[in-house]
RODO-2510 file (C-alpha; in nm, 4 decimals, decimal comma):
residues 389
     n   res          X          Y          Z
     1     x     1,1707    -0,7377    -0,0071
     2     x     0,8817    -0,9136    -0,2240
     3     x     0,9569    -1,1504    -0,5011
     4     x     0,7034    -1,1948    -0,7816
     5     x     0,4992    -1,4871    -0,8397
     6     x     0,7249    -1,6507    -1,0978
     7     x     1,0336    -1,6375    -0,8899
     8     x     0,8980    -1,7810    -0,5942
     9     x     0,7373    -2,0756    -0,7535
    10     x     1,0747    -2,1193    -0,9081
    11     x     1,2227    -2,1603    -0,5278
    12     x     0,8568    -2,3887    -0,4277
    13     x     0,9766    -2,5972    -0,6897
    14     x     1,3520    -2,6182    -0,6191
    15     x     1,2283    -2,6905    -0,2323
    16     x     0,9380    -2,9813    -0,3391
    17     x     0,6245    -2,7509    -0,3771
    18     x     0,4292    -2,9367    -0,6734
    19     x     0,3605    -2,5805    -0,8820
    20     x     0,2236    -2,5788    -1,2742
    21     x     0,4289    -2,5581    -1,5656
    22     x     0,4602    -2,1712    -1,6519
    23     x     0,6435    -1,9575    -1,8492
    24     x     0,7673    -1,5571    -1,7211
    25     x     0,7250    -1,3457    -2,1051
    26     x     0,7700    -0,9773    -2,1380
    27     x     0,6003    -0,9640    -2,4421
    28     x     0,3619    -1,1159    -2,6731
    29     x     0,6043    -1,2927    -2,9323
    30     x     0,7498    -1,4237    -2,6453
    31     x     0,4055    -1,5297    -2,5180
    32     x     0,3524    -1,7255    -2,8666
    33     x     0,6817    -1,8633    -2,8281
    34     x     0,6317    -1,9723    -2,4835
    35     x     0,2450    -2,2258    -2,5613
    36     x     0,5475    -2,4578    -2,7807
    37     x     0,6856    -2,5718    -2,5112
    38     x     0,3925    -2,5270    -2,2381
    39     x     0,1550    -2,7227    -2,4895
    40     x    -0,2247    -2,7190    -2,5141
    41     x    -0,4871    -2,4895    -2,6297
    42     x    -0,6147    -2,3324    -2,3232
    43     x    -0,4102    -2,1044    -2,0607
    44     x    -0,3920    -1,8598    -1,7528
    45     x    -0,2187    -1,5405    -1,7495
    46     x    -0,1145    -1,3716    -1,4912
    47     x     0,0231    -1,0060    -1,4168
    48     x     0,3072    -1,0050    -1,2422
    49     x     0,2871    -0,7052    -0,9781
    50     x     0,4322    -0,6771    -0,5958
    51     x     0,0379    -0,6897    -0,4686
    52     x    -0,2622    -0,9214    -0,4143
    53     x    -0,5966    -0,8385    -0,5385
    54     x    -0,4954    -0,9172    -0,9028
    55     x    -0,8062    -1,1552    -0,9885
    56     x    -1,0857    -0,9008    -0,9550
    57     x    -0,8924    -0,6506    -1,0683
    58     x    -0,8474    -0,8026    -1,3942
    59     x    -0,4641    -0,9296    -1,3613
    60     x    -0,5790    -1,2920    -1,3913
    61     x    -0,7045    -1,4279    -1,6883
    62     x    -0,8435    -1,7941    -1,8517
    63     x    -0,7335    -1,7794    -2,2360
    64     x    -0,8346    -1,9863    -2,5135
    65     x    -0,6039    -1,9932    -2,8511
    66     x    -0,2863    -1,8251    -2,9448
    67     x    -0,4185    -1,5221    -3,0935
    68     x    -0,6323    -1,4526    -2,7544
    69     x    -0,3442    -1,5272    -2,5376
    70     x    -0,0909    -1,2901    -2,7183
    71     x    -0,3868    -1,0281    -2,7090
    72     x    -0,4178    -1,0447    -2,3545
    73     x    -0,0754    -1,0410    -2,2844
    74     x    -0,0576    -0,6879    -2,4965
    75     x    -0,3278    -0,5666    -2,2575
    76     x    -0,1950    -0,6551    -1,9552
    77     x     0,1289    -0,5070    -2,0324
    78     x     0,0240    -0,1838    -2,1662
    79     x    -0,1120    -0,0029    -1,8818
    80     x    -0,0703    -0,0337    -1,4664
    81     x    -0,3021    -0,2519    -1,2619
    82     x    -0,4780    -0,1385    -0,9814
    83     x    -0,5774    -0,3265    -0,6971
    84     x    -0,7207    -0,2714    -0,3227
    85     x    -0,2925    -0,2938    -0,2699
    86     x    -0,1517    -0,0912    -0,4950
    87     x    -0,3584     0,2521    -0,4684
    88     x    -0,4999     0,4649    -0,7751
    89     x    -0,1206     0,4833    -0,9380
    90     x    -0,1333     0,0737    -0,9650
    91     x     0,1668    -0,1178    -1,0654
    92     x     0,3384    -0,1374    -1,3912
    93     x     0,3064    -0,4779    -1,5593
    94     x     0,6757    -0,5197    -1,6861
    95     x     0,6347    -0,9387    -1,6860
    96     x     0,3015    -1,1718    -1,6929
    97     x     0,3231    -1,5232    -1,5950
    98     x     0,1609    -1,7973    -1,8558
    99     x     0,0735    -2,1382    -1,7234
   100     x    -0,0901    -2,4847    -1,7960
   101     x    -0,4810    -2,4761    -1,6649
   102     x    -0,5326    -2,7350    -1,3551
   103     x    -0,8907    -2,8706    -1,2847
   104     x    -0,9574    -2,7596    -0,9312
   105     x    -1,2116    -2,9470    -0,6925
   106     x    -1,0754    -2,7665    -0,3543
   107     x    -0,8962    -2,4398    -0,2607
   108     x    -0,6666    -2,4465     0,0306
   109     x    -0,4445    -2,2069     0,2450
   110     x    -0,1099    -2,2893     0,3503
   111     x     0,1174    -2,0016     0,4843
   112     x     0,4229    -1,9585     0,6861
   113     x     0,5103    -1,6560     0,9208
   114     x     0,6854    -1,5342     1,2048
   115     x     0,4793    -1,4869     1,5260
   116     x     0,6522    -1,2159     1,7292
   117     x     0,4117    -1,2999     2,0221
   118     x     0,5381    -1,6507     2,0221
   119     x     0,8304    -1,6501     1,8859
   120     x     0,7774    -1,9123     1,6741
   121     x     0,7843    -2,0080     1,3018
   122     x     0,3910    -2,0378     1,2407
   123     x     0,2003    -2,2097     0,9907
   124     x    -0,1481    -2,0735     0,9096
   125     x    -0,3602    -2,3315     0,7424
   126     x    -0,6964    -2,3488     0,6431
   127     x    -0,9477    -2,5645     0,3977
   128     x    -1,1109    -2,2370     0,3205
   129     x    -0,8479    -2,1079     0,0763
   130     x    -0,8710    -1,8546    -0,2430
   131     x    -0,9245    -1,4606    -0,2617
   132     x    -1,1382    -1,4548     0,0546
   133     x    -0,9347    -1,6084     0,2703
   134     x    -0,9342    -1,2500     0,4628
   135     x    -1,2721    -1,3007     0,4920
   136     x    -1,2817    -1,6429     0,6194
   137     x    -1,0439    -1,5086     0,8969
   138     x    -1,3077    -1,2151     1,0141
   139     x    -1,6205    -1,4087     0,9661
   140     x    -1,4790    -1,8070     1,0746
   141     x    -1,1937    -1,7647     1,2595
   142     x    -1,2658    -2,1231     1,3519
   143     x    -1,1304    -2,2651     0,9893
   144     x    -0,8075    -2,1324     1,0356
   145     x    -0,5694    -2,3483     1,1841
   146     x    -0,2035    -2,2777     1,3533
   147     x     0,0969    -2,4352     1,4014
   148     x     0,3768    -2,3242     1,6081
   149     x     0,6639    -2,4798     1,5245
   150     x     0,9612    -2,5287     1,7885
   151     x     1,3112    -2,3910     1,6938
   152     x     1,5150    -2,6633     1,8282
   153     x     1,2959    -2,9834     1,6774
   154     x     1,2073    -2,7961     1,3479
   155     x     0,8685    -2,8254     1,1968
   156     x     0,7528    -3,2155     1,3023
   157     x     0,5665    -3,4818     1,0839
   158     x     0,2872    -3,5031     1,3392
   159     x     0,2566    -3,1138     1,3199
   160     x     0,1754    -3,1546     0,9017
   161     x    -0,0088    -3,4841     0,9679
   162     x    -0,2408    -3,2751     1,2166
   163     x    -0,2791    -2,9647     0,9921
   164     x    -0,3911    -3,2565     0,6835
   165     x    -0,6668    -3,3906     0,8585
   166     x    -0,8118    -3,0573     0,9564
   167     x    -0,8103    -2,9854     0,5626
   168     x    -0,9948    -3,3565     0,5332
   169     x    -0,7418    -3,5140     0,3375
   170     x    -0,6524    -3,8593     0,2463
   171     x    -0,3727    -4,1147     0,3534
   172     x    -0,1627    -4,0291     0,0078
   173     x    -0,2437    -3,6638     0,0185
   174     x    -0,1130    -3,6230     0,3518
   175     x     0,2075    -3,7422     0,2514
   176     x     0,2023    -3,4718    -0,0372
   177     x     0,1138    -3,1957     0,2441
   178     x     0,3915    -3,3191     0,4585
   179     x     0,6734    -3,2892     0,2032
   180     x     0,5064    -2,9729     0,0606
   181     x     0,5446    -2,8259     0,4528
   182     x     0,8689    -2,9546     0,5458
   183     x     1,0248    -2,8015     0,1950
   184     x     0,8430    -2,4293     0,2899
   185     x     1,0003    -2,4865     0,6223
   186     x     1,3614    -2,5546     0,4866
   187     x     1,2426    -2,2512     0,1949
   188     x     1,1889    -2,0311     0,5183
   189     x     1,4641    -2,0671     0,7252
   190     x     1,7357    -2,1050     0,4607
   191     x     1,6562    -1,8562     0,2604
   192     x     1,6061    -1,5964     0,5539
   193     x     1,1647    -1,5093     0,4430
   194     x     0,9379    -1,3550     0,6732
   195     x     0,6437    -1,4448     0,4406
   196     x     0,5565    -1,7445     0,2476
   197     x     0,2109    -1,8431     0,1261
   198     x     0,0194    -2,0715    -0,0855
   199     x    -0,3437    -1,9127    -0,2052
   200     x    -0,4926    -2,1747    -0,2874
   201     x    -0,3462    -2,4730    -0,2445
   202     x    -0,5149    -2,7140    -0,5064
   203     x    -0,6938    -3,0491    -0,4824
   204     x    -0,7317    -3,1370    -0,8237
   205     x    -0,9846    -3,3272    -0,9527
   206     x    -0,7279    -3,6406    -0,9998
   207     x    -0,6687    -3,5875    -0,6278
   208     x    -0,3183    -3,4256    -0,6536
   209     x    -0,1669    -3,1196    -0,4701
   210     x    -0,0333    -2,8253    -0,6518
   211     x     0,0630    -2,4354    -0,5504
   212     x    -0,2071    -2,2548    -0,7998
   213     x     0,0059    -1,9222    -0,6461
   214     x     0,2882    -1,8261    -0,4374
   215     x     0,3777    -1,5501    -0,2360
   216     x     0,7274    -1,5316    -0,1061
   217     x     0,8956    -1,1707     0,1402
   218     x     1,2306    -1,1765     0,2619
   219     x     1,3696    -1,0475     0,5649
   220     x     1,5303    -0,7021     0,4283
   221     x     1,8036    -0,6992     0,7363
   222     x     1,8835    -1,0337     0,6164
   223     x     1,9705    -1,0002     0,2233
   224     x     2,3468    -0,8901     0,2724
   225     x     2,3711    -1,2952     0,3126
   226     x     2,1389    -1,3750     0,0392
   227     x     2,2885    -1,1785    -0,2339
   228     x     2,1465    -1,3910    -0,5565
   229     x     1,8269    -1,3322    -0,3879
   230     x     1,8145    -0,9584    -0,3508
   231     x     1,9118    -0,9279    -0,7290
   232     x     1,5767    -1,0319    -0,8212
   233     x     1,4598    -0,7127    -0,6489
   234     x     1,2135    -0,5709    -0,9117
   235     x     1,2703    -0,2010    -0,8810
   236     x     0,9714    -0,0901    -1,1134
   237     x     0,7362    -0,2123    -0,8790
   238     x     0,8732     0,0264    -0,5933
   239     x     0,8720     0,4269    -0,5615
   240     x     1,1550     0,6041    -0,6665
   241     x     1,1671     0,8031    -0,3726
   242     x     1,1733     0,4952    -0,1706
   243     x     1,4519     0,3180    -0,3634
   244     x     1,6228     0,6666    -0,2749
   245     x     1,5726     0,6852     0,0679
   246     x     1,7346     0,3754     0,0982
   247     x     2,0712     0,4868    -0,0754
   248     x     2,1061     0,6989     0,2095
   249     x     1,9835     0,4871     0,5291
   250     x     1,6683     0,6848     0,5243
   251     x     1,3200     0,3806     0,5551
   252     x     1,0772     0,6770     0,3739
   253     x     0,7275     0,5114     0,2878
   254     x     0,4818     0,7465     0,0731
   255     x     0,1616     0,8194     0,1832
   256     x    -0,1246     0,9985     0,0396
   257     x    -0,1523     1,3444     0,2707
   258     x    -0,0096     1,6608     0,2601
   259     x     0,1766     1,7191     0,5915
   260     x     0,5205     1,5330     0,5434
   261     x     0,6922     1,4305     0,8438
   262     x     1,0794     1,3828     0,9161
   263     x     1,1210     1,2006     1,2641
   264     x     1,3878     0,9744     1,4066
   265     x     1,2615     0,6540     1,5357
   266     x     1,0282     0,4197     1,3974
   267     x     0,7887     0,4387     1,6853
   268     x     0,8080     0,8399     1,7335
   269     x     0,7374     0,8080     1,4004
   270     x     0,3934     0,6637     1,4071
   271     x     0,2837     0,8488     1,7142
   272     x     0,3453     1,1304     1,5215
   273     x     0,1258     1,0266     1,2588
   274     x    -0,1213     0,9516     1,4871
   275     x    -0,1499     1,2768     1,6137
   276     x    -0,1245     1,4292     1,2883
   277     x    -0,4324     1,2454     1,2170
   278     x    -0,5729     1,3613     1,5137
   279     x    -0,5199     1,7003     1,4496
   280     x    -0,7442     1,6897     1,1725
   281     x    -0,4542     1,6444     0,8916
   282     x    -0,2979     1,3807     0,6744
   283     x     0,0547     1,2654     0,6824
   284     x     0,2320     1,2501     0,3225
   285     x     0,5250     1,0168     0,4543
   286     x     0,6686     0,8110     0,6601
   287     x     1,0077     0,8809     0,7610
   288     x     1,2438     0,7707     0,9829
   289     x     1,5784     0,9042     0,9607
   290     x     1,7226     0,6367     1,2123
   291     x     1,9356     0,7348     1,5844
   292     x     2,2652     0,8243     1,3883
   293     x     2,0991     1,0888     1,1773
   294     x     2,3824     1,3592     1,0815
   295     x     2,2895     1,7126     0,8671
   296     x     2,3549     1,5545     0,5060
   297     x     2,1092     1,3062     0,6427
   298     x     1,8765     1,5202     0,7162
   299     x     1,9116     1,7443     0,4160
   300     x     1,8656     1,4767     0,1759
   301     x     1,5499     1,4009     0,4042
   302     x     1,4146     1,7294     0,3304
   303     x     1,4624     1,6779    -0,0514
   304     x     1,2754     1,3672    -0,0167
   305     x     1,0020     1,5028     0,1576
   306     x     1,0058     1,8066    -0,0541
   307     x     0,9716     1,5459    -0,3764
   308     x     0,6205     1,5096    -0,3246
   309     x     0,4028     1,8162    -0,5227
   310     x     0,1094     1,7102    -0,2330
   311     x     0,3203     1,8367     0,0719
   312     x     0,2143     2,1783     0,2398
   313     x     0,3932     2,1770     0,5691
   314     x     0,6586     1,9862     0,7449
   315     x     0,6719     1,8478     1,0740
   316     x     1,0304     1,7599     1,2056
   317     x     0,9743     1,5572     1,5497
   318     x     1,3398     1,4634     1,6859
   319     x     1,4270     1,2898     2,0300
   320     x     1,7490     1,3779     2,1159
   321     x     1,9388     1,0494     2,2772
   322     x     2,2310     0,8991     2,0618
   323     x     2,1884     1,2119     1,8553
   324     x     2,2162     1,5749     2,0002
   325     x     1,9264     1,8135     1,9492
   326     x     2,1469     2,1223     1,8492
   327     x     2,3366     1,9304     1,6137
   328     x     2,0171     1,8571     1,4348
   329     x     1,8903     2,1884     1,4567
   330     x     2,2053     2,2849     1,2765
   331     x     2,1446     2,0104     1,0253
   332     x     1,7796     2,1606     0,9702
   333     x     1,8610     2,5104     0,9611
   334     x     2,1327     2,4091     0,6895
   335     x     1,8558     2,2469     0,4845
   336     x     1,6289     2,4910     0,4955
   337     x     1,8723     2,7229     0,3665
   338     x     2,0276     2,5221     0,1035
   339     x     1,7109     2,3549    -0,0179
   340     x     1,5276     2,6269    -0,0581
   341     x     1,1833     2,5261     0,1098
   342     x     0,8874     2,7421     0,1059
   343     x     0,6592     2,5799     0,2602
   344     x     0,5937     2,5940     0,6541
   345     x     0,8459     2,4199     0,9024
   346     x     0,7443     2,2983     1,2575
   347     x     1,0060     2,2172     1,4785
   348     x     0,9820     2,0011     1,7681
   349     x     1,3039     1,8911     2,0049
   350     x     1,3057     1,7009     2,3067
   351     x     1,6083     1,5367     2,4787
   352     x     1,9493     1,5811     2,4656
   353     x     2,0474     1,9776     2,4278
   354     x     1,7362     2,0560     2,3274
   355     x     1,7464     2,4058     2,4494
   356     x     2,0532     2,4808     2,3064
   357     x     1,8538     2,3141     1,9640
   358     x     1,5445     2,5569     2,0185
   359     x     1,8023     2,8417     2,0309
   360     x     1,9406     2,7676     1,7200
   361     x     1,6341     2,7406     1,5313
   362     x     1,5177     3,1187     1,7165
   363     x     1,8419     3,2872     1,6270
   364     x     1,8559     3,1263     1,2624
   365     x     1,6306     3,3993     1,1089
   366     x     1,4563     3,1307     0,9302
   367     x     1,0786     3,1009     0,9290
   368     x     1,0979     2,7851     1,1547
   369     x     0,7727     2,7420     1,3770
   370     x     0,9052     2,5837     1,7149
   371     x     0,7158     2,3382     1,9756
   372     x     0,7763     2,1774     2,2841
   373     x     0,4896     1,9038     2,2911
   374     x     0,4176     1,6867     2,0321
   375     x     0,0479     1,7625     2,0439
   376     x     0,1030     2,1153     1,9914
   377     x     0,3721     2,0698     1,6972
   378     x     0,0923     1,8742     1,5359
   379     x    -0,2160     2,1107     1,5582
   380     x     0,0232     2,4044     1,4759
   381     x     0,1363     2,2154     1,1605
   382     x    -0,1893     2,1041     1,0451
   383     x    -0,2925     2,4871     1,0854
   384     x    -0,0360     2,5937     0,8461
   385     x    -0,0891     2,3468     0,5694
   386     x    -0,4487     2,4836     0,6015
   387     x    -0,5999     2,1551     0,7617
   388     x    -0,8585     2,1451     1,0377
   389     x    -0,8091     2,1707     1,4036
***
């Protein structure tokens, strides 16, 4: 789950991450209203969208006088912004962030993360920070610095001390960086994120350090325990279909082709993909329907896939190990019949009963296509939704 920019400063701040003054506004009265207590003349805007990108695309702007700041603020919240993230649809800008302007001398990189190969909490620092900090990771991998940071100790002074000189600070700055660290580690573990970063971290021109933005994900399989957290969950910014898919245990992601895929296992799932790809077509979806799956499951899969005006053909790829083959053909021939597809079907079971599934699916009447590899499910399927082979 992502939080927007706003929200996680508010946590930066409640953790000891100097951030600007800024006011969240959903509108431009409240924009006007907002400069009283923000004071002085000049301001940034920001939209306030589940995505990066937002400076060249337009989302970020410097603003000079009340009348130009409560114009921008109409524009940004009148249409979607688009960004390298978001796709053509963009995101709807529901809130825009207003702050104070800070005189930057330096742009830093500060960013916490968990590194599965590891194991570790992992700070990734650099004193090459700001929108091409991608970049600097491709072309200099050299300025990027990383710190593993040991479970049982925590995150250690030495550890931020070490990461300050590499970003060619001084004595008092350090001492910022450290508590600015140690409160993102505290942020991280108690509050269950899988993402935090600062882009950029400011030097100021007085010499102070302040978190220009913030970027803050949480562990999804962690939010039943951090309940006032997951009610910040901006639903606007997510598909409909996906918010969906999750009322019934489905993890459905939308993607832009037209062969939609229904598959249980997150891993089957991308090999499938793969090979759809390979095949010469485009899948329209991800979709796991998880090792449990039962027939209203994977009816309500169907409908999800079906959802999407793009799809031309379905490819159901099923494993049969906690779940049984034939009770999932029974769960797709029930589907089929009650949902009303037509558009082609390809079948493919493997494991547990799976003859007795492929039996079903012959006898059902139904214009199912079956296969027994995976391969051949996917050229068949990109076949019938008229792809290449």
């Amino acid at each position: 789950m992502n939080l927007h920019e706003y929200q996680a400063k508010q946590l930066f701040a409640n953790y000891g991450v100097p951030v600007l003054p800024g006011k969240a506004v959903q509108s431009p009265e409240e924009a006007a209203a907002a400069i009283h207590e923000l004071g002085g003349d000049e301001w940034v805007v920001k939209a306030q969208i589940y995505a990066g990108g937002r400076g060249k695309a337009g989302g970020v702007k410097r603003v000079k006088g009340v009348d130009a700041l409560k114009e921008t603020v109409a524009q940004l919240l009148e249409k979607p912004l688009r960004t390298p993230q978001t796709g053509k649809k963009g995101l709807p800008v529901n809130v825009v962030l207003i702050e104070r302007i800070a005189t930057v001398a330096r742009e830093l990189y500060l960013g916490v993360l968990v590194d599965r190969s590891r194991e570790r909490v992992t700070f990734i620092t650099s004193d090459a920070g700001g929108m091409e900090i991608e970049e600097v990771a491709a072309e200099t991998p050299e300025k990027i610095l990383t710190i593993a940071v040991d479970p049982v100790v925590g995150l250690q002074p030495y550890q931020c001390r070490r990461v300050g000189f590499a970003m060619q600070l001084g004595t008092e700055q350090i001492k910022v960086l450290t508590r600015i660290m140690m409160g993102l580690y505290r942020l991280f573990e108690e509050k269950d994120a899988s993402l935090l970063e600062i882009n950029p971290l400011c030097v100021t021109e007085e010499g102070e350090l302040i978190a220009l933005d913030a970027k803050m994900n949480l562990d999804d399989n962690a939010l039943y325990r951090q309940q006032a957290l997951a009610e910040l969950r901006d639903t606007h910014q997510e598909d409909p279909r996906e918010l969906e898919a999750r009322c019934y245990g489905l993890n459905y992601v939308a993607l832009d082709g037209t062969i939609g895929c229904m598959v249980n296992g997150a891993g089957l799932a991308m090999a499938t993909m793969d090979l759809i790809t390979l095949a010469g077509g485009e899948p329209a979806n991800f979709l796991d329907v998880g090792g449990g799956t039962t027939a209203d499951k994977v009816a309500e899969a169907f409908k999800l896939i079906l959802s999407d005006t793009k799809v031309k053909a379905i490819l159901v790829n099923i494993f049969g190990g906690i779940v049984r083959c034939d009770l999932i053909a029974e769960g797709v021939i029930a589907a089929v019949r009650d949902v009303g597809i037509d558009i082609p079907v390809v079948v493919r079971l493997e494991g547990t009963n799976a003859e007795q599934g492929r039996a079903l699916l012959e006898e059902s009447g139904l214009s199912i296509v079956s296969a027994q590899r995976l391969s051949d499910a996917a050229r068949k399927v990109v076949q019938l939704a008229g792809g290449r082979i």
